[in-house]
Structures are given as C-alpha cells and as structure tokens.
C-alpha positions as YAML, in Angstrom:
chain: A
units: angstrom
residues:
- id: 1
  name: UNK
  ca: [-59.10, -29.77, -52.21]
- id: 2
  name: UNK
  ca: [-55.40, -29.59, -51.06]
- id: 3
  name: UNK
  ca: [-54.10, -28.16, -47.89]
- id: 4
  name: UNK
  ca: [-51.14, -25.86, -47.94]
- id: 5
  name: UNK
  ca: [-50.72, -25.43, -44.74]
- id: 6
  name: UNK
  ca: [-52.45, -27.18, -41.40]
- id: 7
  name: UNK
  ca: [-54.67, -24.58, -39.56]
- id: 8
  name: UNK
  ca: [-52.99, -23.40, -37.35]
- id: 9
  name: UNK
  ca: [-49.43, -23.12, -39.24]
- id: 10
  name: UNK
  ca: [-48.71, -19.69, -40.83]
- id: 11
  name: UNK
  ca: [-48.47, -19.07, -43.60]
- id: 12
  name: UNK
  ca: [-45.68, -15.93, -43.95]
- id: 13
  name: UNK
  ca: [-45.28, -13.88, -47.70]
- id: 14
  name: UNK
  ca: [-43.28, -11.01, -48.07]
- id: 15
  name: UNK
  ca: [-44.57, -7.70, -48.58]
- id: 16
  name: UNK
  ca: [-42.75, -5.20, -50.77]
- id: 17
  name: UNK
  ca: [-43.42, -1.37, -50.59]
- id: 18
  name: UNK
  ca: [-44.21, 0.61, -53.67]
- id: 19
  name: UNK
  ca: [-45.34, 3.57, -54.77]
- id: 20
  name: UNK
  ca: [-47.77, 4.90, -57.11]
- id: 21
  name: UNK
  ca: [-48.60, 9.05, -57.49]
- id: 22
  name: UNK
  ca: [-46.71, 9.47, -54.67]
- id: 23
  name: UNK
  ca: [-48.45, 7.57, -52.35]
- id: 24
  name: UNK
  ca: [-47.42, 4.38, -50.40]
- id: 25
  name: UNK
  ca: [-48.32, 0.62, -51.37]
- id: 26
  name: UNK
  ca: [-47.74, -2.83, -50.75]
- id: 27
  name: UNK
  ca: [-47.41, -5.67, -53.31]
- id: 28
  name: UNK
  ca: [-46.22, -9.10, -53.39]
- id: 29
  name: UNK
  ca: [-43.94, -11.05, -55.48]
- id: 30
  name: UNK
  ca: [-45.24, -14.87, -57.36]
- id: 31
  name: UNK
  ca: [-43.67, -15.11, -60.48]
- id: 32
  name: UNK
  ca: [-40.91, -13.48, -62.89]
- id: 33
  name: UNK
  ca: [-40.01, -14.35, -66.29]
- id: 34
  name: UNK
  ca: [-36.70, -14.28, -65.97]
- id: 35
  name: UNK
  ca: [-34.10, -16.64, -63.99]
- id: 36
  name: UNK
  ca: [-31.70, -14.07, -62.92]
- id: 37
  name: UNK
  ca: [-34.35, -11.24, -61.97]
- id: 38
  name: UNK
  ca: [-36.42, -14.84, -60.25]
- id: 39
  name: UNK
  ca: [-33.49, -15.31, -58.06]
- id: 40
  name: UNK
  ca: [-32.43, -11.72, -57.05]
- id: 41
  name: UNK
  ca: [-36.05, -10.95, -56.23]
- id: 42
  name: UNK
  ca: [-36.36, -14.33, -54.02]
- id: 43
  name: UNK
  ca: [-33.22, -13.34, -52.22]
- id: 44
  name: UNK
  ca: [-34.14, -9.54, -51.66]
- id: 45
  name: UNK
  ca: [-37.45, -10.75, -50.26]
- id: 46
  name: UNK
  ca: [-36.50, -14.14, -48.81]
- id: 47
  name: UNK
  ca: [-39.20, -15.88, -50.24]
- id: 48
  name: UNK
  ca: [-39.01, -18.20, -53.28]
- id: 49
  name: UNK
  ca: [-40.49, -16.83, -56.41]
- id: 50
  name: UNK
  ca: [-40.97, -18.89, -59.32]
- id: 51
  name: UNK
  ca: [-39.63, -18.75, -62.83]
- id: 52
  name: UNK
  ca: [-42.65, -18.26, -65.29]
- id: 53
  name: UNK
  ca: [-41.60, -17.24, -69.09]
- id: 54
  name: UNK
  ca: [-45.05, -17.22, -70.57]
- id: 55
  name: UNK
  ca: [-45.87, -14.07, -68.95]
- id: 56
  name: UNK
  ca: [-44.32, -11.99, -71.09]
- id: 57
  name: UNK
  ca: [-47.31, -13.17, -73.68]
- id: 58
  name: UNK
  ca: [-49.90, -11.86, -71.05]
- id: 59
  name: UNK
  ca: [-51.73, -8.66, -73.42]
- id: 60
  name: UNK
  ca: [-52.22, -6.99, -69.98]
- id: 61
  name: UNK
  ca: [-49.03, -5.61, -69.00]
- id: 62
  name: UNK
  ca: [-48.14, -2.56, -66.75]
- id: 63
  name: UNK
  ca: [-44.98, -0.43, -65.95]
- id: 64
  name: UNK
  ca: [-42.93, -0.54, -62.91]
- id: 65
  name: UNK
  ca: [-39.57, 0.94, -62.73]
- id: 66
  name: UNK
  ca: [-37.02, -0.44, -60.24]
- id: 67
  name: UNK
  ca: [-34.37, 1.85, -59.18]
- id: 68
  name: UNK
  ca: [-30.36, 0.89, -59.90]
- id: 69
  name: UNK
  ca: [-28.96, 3.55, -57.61]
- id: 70
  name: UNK
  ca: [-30.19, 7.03, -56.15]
- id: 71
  name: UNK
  ca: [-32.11, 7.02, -52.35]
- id: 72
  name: UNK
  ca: [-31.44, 4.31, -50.54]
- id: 73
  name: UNK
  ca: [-34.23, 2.48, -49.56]
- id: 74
  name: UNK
  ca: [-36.61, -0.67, -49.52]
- id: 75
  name: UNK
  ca: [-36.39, -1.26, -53.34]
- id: 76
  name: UNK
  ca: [-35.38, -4.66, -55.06]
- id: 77
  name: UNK
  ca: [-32.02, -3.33, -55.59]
- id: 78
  name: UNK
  ca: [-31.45, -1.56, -52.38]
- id: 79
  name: UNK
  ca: [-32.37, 2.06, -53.80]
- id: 80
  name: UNK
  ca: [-35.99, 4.03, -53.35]
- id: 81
  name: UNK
  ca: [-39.55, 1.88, -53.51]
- id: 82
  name: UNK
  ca: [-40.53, 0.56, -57.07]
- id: 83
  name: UNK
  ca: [-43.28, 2.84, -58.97]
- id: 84
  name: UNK
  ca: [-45.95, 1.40, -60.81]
- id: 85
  name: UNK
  ca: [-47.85, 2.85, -63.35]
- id: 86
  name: UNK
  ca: [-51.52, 1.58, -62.12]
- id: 87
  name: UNK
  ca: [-53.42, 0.21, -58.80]
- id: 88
  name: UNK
  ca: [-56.43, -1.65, -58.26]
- id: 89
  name: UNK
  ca: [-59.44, 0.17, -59.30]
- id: 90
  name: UNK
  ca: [-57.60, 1.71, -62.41]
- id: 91
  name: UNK
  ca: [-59.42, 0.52, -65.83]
- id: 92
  name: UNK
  ca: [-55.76, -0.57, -66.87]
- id: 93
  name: UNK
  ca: [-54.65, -2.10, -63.87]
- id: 94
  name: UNK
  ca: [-53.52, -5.67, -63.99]
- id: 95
  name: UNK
  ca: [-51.01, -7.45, -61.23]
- id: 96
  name: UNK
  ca: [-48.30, -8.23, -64.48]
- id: 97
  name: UNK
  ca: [-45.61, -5.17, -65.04]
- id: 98
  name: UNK
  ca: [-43.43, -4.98, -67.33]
- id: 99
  name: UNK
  ca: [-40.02, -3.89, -65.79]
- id: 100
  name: UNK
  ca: [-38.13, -0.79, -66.63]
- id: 101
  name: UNK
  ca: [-34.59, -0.09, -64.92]
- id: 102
  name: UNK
  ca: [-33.97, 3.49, -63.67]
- id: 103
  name: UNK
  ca: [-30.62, 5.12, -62.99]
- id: 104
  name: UNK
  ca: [-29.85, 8.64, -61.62]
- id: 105
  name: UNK
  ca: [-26.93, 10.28, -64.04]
- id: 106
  name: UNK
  ca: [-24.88, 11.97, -60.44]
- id: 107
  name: UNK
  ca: [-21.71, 12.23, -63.03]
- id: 108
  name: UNK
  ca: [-23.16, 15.48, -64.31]
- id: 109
  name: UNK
  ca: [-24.15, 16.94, -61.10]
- id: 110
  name: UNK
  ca: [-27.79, 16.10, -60.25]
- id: 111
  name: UNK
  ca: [-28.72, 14.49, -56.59]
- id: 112
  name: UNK
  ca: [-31.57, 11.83, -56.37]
- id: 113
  name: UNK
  ca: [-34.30, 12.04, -55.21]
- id: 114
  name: UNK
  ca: [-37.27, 9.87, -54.72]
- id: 115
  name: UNK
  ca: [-39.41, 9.89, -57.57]
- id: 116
  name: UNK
  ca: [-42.85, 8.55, -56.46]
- id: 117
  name: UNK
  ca: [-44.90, 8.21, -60.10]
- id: 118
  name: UNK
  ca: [-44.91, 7.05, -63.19]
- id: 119
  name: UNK
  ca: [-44.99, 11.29, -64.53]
- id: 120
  name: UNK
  ca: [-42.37, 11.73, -62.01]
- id: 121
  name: UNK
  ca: [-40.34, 10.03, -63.70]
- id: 122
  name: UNK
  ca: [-40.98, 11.24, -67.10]
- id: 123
  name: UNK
  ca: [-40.10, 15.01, -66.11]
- id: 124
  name: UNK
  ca: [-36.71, 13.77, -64.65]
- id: 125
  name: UNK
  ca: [-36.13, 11.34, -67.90]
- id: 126
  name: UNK
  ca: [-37.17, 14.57, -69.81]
- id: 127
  name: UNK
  ca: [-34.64, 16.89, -67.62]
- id: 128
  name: UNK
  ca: [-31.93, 14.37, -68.62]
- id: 129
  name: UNK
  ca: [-31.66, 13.05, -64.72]
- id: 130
  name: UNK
  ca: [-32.29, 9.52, -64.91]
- id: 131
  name: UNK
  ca: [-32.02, 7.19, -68.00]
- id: 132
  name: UNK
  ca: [-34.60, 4.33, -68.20]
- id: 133
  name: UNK
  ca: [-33.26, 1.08, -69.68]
- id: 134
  name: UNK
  ca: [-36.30, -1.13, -70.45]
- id: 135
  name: UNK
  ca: [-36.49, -4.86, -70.20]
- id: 136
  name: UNK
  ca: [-38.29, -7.53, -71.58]
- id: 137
  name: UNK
  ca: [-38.52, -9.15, -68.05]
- id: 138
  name: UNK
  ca: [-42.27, -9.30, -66.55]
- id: 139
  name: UNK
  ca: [-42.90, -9.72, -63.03]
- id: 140
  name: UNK
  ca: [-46.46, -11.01, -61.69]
- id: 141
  name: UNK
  ca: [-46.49, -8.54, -58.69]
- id: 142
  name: UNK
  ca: [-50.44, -8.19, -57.21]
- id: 143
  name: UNK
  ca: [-50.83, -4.77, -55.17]
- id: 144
  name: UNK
  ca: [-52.32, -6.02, -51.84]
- id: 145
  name: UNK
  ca: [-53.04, -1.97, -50.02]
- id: 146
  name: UNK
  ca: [-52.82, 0.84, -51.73]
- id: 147
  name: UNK
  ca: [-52.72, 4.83, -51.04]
- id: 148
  name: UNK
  ca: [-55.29, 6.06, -53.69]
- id: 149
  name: UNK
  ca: [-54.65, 8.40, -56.89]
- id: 150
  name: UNK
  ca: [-53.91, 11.78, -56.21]
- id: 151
  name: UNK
  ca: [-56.66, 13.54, -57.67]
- id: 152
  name: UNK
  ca: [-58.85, 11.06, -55.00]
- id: 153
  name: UNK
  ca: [-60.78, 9.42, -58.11]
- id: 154
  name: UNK
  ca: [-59.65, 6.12, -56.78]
- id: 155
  name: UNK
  ca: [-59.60, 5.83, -52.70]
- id: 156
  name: UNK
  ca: [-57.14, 3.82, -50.59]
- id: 157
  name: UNK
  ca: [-58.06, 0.18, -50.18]
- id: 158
  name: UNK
  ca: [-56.57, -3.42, -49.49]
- id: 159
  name: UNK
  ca: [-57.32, -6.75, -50.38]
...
C-alpha cells in the first residue's frame, strides 16, 4: 500500500459546479483526452489534471456542454455552470462525458440565459439561440453531490 499523503496532511481537490435538470451539482476533474482542454481545465481549477487519450475508447460516454460565452459564471470558460446529461443513480450515468461547446448567437438579438439541462438546451438549439459545436475531447469528470432529477425519481445525494 502507498501513502499519498501523511495523516494529517490534506489533501485539497477542486470542486466544480454543474448542473443537471436545473438543479445544482458538484464534480471533479482527473483526466481529459486532450492536451489543450488538460491544461485550460488545470488552470481554471488550479489543480493538475492529467492527459489521458484512451478515454475517448471508453463505450460509456455522457454529454456535458461547456459554455463559450453567455452568463457569466463558474464555468470552465468563465460563462454559466457546465450541464450534464446524467447523475449518479441514472441507468446511463457514467463519470466520462463527452464534451460539446455551446455558444449564445447575441448578433441576432437574443440575451443568454442560463440553461440548466440537457432539454434546455435542445429548445434553445431548436429556437436557433445557441449553436453546439461538438468535440471529440472526453473528460473523466465524477459527480461528487448532486440535486436530484426533477420529476424526484432520483433524490439528492453525495459521495
């Protein structure tokens, strides 16, 4: 057995809010598969994440969408919380997401808003309000607390 850490050292990893059906939830960062995304996530969060390209050949493989512009807020690029498309206790939940890049189109008019689920986001992609560029980048991302579903099927819980 190896020690990470003595006893009484702490050990400190980042949190990162998210949101799924609207409601709040925290997840942490361990591994991207790709070396630009690896760095700008370790700097957002100030914790080292590591570079992992076989993940991308992982069968279980969710959404998240991380927002280019919009709300400011505590999202990896500075803009509203990252939504994922599943949390613990979903059948098709699994910690790897595949990650899609959203961007509100304010050239013809509309104002962002925050957009807190996955069908959220497919009205305003529908309504012509955000496009969604999608990536092949995969980011190992487990949800450590979570809100619950909205129709209460799944209840809030935490590792």
């Amino acid at each position: 057995m190896m020690k990470l850490t003595t006893p009484n050292a702490p050990v400190v990893i980042p949190l990162v809010k998210g949101l799924y059906d609207g409601k709040d939830m925290l997840l942490i960062t361990t591994e991207v598969s790709d070396k630009a995304m690896k760095d700008q996530i370790g700097n957002f969060t100030g914790s080292p994440v590591n570079y992992e390209p076989n993940l991308t050949k992982s069968q279980d493989i969710g959404n998240l969408w991380i927002f280019k512009n919009g709300v400011k807020g505590p999202g990896f690029m500075g803009f509203q919380a990252s939504v994922v498309d599943s949390i613990p206790g979903d059948s098709h939940y699994a910690p790897l997401w595949k990650v899609s890049i959203v961007e509100w189109k304010t050239a013809n008019g509309t104002t962002p808003t925050v957009l807190g689920s996955d069908n959220a986001i497919a009205t305003a992609q529908s309504k012509g309000q955000i496009t969604i560029t999608p990536t092949k980048v995969v980011v190992n991302c487990p949800i450590l607390q979570w809100g619950g579903n909205k129709d209460n099927t799944i209840p809030a819980g935490h590792i």
